[in-house]
mmCIF file of the N, C-alpha and C atoms, coordinates in Angstrom:
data_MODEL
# 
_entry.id   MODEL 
# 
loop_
_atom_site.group_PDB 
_atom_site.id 
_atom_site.type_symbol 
_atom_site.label_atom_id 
_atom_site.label_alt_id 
_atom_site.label_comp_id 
_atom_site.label_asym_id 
_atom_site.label_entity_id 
_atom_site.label_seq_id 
_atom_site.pdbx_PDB_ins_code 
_atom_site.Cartn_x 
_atom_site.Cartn_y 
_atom_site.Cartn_z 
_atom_site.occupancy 
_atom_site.B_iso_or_equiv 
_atom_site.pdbx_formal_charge 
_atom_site.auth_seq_id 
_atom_site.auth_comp_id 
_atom_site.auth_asym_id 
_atom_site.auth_atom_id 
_atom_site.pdbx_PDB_model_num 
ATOM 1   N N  . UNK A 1 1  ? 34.897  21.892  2.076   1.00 0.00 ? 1  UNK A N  1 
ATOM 2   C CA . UNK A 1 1  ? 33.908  22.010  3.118   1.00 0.00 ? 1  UNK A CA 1 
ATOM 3   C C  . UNK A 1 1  ? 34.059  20.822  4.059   1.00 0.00 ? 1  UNK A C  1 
ATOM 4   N N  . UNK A 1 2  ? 34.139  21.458  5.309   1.00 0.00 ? 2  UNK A N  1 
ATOM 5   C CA . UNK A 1 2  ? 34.325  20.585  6.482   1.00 0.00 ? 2  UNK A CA 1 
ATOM 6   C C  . UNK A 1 2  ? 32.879  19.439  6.512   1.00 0.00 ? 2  UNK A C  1 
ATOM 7   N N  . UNK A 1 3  ? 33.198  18.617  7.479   1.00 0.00 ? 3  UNK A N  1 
ATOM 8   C CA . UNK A 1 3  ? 31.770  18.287  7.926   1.00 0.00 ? 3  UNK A CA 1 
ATOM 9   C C  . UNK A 1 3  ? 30.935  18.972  8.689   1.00 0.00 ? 3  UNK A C  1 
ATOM 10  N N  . UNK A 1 4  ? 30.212  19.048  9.266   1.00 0.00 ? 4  UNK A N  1 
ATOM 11  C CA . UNK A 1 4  ? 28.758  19.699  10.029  1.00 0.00 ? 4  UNK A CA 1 
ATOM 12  C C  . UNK A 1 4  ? 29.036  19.944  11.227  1.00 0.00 ? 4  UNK A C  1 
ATOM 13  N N  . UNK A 1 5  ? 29.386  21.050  11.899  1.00 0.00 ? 5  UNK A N  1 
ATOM 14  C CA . UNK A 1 5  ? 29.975  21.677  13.263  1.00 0.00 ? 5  UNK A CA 1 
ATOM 15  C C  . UNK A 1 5  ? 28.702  21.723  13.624  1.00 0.00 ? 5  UNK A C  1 
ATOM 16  N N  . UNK A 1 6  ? 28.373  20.842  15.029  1.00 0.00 ? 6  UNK A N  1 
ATOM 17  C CA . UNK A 1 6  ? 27.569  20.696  15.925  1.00 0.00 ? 6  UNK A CA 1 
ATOM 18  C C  . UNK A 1 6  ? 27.315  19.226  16.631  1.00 0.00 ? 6  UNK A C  1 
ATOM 19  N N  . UNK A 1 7  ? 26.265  19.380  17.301  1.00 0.00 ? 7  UNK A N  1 
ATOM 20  C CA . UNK A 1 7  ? 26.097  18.233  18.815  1.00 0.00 ? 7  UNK A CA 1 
ATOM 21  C C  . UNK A 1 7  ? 24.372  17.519  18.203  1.00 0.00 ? 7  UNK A C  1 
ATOM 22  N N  . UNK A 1 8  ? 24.625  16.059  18.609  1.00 0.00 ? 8  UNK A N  1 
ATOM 23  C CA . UNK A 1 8  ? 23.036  16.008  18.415  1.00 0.00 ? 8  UNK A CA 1 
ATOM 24  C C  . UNK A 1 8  ? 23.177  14.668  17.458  1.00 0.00 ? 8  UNK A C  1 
ATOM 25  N N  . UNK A 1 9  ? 22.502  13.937  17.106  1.00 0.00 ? 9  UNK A N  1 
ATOM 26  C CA . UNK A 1 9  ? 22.008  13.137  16.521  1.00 0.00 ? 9  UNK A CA 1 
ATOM 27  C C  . UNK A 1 9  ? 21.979  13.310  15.225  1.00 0.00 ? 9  UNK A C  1 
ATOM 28  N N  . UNK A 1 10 ? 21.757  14.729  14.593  1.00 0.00 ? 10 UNK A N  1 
ATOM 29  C CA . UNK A 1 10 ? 21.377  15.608  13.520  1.00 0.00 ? 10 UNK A CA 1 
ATOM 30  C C  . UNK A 1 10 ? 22.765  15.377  12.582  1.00 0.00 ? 10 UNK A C  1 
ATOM 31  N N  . UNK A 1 11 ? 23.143  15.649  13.617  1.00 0.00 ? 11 UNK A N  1 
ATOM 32  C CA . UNK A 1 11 ? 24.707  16.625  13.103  1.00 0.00 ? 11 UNK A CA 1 
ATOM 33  C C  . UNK A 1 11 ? 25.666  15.235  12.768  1.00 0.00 ? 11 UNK A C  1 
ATOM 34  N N  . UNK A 1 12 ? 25.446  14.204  13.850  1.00 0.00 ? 12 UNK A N  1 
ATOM 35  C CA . UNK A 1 12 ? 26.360  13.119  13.262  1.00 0.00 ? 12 UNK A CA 1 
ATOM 36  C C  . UNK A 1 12 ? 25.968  11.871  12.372  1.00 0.00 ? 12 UNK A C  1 
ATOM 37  N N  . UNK A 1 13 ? 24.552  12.073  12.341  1.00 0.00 ? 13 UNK A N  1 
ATOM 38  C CA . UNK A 1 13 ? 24.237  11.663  10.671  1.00 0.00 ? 13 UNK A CA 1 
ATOM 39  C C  . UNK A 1 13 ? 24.270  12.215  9.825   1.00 0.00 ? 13 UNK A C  1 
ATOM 40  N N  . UNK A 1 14 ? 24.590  13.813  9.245   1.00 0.00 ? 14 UNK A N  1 
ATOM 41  C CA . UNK A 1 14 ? 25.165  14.728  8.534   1.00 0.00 ? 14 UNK A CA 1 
ATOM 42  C C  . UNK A 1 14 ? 26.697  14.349  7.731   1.00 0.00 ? 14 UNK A C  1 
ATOM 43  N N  . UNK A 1 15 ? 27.127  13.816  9.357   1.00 0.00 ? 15 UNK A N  1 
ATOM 44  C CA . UNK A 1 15 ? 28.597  14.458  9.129   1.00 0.00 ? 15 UNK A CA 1 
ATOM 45  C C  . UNK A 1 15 ? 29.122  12.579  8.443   1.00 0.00 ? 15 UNK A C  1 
ATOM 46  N N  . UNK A 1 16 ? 28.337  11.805  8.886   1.00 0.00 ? 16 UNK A N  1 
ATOM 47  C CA . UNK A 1 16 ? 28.173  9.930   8.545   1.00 0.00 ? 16 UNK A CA 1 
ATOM 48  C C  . UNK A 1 16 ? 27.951  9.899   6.735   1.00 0.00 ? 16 UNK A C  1 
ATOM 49  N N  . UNK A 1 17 ? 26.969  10.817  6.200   1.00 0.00 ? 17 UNK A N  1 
ATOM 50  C CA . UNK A 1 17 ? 26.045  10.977  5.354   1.00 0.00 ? 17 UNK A CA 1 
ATOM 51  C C  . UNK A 1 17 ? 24.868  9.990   4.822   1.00 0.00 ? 17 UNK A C  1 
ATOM 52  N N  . UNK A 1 18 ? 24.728  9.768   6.254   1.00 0.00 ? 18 UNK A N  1 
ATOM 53  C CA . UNK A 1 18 ? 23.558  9.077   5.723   1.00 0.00 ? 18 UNK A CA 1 
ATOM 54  C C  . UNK A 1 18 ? 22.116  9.416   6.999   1.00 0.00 ? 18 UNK A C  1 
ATOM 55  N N  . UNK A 1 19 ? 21.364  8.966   7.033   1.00 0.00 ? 19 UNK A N  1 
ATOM 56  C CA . UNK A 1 19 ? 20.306  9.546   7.725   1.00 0.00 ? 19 UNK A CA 1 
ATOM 57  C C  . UNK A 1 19 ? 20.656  9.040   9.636   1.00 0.00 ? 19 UNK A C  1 
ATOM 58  N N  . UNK A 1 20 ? 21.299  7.981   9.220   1.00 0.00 ? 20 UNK A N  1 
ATOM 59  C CA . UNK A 1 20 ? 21.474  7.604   10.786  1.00 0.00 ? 20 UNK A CA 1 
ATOM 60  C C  . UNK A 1 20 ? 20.789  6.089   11.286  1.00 0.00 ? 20 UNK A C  1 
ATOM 61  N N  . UNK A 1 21 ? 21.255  5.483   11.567  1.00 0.00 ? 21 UNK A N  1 
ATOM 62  C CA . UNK A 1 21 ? 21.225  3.878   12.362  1.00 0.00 ? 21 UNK A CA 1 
ATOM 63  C C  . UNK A 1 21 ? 20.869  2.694   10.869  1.00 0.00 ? 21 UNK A C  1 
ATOM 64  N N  . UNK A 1 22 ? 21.040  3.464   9.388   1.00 0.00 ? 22 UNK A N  1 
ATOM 65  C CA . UNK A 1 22 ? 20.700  2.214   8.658   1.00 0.00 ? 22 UNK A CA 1 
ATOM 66  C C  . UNK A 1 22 ? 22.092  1.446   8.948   1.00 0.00 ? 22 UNK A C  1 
ATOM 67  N N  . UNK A 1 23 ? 21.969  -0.027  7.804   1.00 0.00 ? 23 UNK A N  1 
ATOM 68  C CA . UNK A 1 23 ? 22.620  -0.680  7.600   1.00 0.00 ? 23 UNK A CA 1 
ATOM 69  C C  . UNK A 1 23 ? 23.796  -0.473  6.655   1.00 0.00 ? 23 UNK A C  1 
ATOM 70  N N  . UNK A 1 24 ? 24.340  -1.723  6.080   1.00 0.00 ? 24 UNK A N  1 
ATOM 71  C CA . UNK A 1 24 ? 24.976  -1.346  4.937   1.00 0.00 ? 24 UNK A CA 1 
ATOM 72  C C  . UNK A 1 24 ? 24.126  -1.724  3.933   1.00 0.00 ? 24 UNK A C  1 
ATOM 73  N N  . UNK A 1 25 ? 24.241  -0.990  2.175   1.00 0.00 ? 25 UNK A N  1 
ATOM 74  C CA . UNK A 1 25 ? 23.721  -1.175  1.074   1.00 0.00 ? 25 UNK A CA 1 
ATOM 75  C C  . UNK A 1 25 ? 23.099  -2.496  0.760   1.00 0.00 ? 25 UNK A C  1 
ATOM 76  N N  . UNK A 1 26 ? 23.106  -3.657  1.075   1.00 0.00 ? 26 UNK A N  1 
ATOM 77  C CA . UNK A 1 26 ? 22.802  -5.149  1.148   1.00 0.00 ? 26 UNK A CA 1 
ATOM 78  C C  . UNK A 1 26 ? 21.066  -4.950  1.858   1.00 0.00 ? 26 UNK A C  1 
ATOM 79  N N  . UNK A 1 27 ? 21.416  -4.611  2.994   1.00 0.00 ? 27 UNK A N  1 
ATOM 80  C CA . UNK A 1 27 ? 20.242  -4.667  3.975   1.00 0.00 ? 27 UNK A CA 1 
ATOM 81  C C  . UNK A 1 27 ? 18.907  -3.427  3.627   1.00 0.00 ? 27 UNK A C  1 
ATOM 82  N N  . UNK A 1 28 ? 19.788  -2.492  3.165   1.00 0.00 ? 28 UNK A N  1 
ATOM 83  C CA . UNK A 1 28 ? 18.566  -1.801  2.789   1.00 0.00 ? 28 UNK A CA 1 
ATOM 84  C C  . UNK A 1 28 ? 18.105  -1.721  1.382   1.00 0.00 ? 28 UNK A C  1 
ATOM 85  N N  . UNK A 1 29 ? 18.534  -2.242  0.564   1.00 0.00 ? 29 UNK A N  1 
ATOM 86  C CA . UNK A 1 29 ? 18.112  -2.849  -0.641  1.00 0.00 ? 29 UNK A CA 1 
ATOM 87  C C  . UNK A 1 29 ? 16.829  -3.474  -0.238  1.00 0.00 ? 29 UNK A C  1 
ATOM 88  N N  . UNK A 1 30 ? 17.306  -4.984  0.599   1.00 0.00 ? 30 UNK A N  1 
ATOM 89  C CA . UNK A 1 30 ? 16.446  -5.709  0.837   1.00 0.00 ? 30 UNK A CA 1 
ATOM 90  C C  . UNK A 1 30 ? 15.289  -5.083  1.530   1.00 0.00 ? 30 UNK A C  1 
ATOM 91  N N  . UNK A 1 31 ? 14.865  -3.939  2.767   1.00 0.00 ? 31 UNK A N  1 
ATOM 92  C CA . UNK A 1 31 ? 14.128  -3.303  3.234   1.00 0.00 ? 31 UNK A CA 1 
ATOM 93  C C  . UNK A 1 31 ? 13.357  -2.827  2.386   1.00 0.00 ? 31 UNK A C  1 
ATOM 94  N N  . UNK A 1 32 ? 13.773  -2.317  1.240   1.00 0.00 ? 32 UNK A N  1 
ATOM 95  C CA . UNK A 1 32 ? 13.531  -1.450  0.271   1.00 0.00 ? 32 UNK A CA 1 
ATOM 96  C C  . UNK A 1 32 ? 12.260  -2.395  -0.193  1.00 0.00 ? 32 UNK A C  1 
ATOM 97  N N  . UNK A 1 33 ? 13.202  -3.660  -0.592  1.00 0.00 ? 33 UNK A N  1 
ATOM 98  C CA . UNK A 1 33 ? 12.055  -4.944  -1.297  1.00 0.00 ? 33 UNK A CA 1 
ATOM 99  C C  . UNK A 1 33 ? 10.826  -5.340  -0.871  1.00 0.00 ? 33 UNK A C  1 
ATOM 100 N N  . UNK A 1 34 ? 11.091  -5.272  0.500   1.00 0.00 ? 34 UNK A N  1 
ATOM 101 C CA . UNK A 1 34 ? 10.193  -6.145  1.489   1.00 0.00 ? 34 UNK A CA 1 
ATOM 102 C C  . UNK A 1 34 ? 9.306   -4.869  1.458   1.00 0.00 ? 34 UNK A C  1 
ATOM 103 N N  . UNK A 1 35 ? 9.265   -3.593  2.150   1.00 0.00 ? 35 UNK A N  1 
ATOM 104 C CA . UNK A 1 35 ? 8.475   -2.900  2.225   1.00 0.00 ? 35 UNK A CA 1 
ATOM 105 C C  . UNK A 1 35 ? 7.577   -2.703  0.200   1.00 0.00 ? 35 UNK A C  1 
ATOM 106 N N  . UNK A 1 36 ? 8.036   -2.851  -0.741  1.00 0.00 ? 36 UNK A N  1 
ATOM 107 C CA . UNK A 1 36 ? 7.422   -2.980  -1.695  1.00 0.00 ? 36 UNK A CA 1 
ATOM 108 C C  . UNK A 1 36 ? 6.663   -3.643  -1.842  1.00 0.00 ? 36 UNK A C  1 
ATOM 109 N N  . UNK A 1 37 ? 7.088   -4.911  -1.539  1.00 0.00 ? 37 UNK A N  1 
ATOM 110 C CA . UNK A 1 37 ? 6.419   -6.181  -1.507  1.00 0.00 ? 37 UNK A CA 1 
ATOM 111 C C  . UNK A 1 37 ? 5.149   -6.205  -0.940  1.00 0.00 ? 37 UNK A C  1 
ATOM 112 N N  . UNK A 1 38 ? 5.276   -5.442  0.541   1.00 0.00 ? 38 UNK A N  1 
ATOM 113 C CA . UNK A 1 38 ? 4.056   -5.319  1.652   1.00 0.00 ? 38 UNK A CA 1 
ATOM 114 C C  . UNK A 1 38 ? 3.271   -4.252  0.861   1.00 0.00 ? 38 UNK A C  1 
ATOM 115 N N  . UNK A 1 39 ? 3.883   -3.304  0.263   1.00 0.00 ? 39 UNK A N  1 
ATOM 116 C CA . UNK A 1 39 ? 2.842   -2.138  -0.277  1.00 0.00 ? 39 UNK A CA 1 
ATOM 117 C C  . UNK A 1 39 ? 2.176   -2.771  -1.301  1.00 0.00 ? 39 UNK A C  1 
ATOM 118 N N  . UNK A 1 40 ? 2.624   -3.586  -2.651  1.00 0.00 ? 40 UNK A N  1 
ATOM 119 C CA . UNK A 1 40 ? 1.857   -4.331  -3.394  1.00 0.00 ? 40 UNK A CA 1 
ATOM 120 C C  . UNK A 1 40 ? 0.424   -4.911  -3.062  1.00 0.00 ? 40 UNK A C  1 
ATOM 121 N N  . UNK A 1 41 ? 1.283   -5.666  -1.931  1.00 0.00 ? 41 UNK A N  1 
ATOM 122 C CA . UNK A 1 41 ? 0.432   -7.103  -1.384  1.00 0.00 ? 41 UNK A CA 1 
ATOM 123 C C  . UNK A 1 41 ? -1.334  -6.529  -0.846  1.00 0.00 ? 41 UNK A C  1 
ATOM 124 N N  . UNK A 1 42 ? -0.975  -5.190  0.093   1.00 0.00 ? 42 UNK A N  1 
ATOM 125 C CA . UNK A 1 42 ? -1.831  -4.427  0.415   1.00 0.00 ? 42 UNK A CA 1 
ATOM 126 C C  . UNK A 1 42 ? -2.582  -3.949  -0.704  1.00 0.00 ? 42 UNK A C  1 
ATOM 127 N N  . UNK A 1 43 ? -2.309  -2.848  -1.728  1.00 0.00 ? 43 UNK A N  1 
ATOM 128 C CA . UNK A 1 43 ? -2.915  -3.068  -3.023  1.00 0.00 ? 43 UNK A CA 1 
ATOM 129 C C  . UNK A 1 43 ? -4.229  -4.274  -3.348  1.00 0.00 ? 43 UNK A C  1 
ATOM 130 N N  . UNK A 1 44 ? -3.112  -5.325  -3.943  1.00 0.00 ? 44 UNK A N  1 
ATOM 131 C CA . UNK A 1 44 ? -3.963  -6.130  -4.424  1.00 0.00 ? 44 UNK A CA 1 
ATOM 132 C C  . UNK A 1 44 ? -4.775  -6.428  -3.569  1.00 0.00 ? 44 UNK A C  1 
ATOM 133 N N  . UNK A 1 45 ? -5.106  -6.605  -1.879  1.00 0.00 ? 45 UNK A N  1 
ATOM 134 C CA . UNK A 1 45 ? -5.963  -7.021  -0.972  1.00 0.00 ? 45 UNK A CA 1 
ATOM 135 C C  . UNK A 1 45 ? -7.431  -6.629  -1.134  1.00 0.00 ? 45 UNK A C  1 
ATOM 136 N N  . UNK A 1 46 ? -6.688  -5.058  -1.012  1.00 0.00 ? 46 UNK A N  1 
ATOM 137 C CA . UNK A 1 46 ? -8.243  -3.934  -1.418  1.00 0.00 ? 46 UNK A CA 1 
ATOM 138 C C  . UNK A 1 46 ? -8.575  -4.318  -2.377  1.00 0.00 ? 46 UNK A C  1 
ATOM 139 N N  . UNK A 1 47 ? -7.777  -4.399  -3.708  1.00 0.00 ? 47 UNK A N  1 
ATOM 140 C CA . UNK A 1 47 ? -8.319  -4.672  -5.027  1.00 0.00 ? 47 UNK A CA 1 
ATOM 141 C C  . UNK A 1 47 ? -9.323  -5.563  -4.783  1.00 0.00 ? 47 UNK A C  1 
ATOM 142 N N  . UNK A 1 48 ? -8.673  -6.405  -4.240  1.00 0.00 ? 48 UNK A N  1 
ATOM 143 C CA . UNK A 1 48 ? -9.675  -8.024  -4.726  1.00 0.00 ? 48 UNK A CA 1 
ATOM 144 C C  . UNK A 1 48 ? -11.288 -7.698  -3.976  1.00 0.00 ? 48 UNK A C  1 
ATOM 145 N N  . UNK A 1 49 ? -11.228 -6.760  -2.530  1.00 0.00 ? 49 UNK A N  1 
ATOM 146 C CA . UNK A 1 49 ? -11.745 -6.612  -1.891  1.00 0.00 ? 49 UNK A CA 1 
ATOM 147 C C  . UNK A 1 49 ? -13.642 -5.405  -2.651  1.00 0.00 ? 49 UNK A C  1 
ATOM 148 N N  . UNK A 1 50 ? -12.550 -5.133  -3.050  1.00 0.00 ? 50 UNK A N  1 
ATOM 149 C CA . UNK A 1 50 ? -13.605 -4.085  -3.693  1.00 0.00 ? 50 UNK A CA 1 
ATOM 150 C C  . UNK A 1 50 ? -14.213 -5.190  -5.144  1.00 0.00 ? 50 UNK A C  1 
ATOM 151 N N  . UNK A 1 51 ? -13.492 -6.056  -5.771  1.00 0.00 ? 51 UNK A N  1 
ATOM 152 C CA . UNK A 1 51 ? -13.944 -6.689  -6.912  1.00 0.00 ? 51 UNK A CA 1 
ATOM 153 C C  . UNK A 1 51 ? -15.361 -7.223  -6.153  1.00 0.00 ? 51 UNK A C  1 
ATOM 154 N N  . UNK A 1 52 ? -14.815 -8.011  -5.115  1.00 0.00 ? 52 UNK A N  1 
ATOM 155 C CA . UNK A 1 52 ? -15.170 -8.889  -4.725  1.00 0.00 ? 52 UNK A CA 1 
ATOM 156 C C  . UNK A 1 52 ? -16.538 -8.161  -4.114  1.00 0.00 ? 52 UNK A C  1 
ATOM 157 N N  . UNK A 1 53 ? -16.680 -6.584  -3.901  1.00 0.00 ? 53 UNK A N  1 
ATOM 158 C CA . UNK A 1 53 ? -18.150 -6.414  -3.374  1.00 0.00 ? 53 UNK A CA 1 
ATOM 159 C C  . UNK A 1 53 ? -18.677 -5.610  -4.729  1.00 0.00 ? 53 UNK A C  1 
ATOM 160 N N  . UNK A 1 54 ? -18.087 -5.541  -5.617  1.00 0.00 ? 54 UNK A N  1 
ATOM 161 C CA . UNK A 1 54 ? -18.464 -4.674  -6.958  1.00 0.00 ? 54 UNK A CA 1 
ATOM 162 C C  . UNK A 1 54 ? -19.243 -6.083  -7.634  1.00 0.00 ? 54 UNK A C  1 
ATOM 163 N N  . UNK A 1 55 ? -18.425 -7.440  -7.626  1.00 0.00 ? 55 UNK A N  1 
ATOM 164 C CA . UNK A 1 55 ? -19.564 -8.266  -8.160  1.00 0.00 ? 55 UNK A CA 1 
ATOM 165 C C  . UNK A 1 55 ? -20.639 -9.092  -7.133  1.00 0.00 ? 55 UNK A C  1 
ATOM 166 N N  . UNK A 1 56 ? -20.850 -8.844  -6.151  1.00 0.00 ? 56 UNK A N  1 
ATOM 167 C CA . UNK A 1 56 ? -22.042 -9.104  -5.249  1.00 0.00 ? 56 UNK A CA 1 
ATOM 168 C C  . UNK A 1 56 ? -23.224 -8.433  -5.542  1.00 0.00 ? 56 UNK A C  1 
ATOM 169 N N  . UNK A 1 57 ? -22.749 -6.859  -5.674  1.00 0.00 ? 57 UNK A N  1 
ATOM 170 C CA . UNK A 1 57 ? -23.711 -5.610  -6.054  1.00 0.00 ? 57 UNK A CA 1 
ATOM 171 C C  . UNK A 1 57 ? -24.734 -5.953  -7.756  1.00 0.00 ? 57 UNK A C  1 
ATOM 172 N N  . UNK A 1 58 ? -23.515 -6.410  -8.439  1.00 0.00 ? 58 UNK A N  1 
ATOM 173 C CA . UNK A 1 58 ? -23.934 -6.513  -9.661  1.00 0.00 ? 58 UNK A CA 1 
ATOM 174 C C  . UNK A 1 58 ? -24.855 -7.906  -9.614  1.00 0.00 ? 58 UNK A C  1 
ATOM 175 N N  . UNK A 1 59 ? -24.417 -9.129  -8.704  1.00 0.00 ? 59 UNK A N  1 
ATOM 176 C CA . UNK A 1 59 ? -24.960 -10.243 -8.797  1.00 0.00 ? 59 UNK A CA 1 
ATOM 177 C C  . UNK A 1 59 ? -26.968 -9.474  -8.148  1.00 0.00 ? 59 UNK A C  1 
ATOM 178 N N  . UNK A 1 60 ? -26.825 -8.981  -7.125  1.00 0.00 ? 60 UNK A N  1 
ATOM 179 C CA . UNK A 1 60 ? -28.249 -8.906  -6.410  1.00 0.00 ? 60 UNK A CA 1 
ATOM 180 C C  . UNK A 1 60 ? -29.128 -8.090  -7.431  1.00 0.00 ? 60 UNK A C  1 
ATOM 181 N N  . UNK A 1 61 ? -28.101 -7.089  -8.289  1.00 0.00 ? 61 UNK A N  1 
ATOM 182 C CA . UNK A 1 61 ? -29.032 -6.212  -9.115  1.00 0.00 ? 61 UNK A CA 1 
ATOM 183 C C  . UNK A 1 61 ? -29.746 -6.801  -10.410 1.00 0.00 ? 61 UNK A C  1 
ATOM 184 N N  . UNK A 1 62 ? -28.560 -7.749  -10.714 1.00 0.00 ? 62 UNK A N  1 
ATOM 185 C CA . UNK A 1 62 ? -28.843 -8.157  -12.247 1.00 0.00 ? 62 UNK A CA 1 
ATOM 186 C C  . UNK A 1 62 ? -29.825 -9.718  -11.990 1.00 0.00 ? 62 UNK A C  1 
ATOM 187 N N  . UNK A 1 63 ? -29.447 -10.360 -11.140 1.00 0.00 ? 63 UNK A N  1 
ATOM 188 C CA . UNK A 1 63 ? -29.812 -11.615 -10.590 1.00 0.00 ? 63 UNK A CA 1 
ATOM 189 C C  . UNK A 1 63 ? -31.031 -11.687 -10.203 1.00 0.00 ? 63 UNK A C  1 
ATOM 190 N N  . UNK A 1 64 ? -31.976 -10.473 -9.871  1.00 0.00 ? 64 UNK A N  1 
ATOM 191 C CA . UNK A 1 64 ? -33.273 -10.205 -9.309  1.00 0.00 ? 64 UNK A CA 1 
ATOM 192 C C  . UNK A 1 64 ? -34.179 -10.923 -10.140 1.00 0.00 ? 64 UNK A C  1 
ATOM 193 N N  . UNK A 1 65 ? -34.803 -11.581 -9.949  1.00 0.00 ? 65 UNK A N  1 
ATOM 194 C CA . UNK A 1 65 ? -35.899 -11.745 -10.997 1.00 0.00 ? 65 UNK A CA 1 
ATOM 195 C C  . UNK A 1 65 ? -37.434 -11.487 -10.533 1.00 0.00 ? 65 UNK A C  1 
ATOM 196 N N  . UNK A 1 66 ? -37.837 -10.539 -11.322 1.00 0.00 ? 66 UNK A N  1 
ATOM 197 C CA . UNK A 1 66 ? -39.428 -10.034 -10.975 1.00 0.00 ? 66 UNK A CA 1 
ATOM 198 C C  . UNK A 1 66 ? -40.510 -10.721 -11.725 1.00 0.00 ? 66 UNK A C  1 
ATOM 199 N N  . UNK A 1 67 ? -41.461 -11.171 -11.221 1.00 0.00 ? 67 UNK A N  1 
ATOM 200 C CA . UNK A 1 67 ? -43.025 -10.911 -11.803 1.00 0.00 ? 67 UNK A CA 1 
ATOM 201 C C  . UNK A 1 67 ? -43.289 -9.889  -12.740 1.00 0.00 ? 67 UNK A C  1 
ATOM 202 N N  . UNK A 1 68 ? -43.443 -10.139 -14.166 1.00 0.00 ? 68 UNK A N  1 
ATOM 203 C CA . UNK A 1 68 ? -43.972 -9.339  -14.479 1.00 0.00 ? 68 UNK A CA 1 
ATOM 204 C C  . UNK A 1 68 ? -44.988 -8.394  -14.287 1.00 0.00 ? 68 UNK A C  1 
ATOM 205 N N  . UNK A 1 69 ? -45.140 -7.628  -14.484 1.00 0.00 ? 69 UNK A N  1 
ATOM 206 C CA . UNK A 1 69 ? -46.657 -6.046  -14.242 1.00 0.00 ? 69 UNK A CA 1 
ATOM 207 C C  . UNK A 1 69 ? -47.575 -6.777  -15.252 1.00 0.00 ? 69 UNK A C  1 
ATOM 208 N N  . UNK A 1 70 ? -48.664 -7.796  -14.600 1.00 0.00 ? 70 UNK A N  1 
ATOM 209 C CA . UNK A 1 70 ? -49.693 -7.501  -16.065 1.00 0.00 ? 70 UNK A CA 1 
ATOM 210 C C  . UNK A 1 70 ? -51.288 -7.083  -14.881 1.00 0.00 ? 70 UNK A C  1 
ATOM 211 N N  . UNK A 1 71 ? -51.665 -6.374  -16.399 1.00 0.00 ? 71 UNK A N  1 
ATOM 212 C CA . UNK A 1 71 ? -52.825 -6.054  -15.831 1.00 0.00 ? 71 UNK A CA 1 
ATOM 213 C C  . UNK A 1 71 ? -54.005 -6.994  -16.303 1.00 0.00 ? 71 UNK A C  1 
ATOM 214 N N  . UNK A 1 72 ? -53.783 -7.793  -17.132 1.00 0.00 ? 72 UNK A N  1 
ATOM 215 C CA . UNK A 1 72 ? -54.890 -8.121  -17.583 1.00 0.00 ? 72 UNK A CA 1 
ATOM 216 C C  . UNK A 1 72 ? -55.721 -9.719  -16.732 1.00 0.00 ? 72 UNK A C  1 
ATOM 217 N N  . UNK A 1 73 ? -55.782 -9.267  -15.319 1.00 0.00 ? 73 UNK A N  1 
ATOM 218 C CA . UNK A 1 73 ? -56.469 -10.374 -14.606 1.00 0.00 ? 73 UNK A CA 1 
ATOM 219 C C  . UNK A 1 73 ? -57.890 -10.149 -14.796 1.00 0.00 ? 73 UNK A C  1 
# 
């Protein structure tokens, strides 16, 4: 089987086999990393973000301190 008979952008990253304008194997390794890295990093952000209002919630609820109800004035 030949390569990919046609015109276009399509056709000569087909016929290249690869998707078109990457690098060599070195560089997109590293892309690979970095974008992991950023997806992690994001992760943990929210994480901390949500800890961080999950124990505020718990501090105002549990932290309240009331007057007792007495009736006997």
């Amino acid at each position: 089987m030949g390569p990919p008979v046609g015109d276009g952008p399509v056709y000569a990253a087909l016929a290249r086999g690869g998707a078109g304008g990457e690098g060599d194997d070195g560089s997109d390794i590293l892309a690979h990393l970095v974008a992991d890295a950023a997806i992690k990093g994001v992760i943990v952000i929210v994480a901390l973000i949500v800890l961080a209002l999950g124990m505020v919630l718990i501090w105002k609820k549990a932290g309240r301190v009331r007057e007792p109800d007495r009736d006997d004035r």
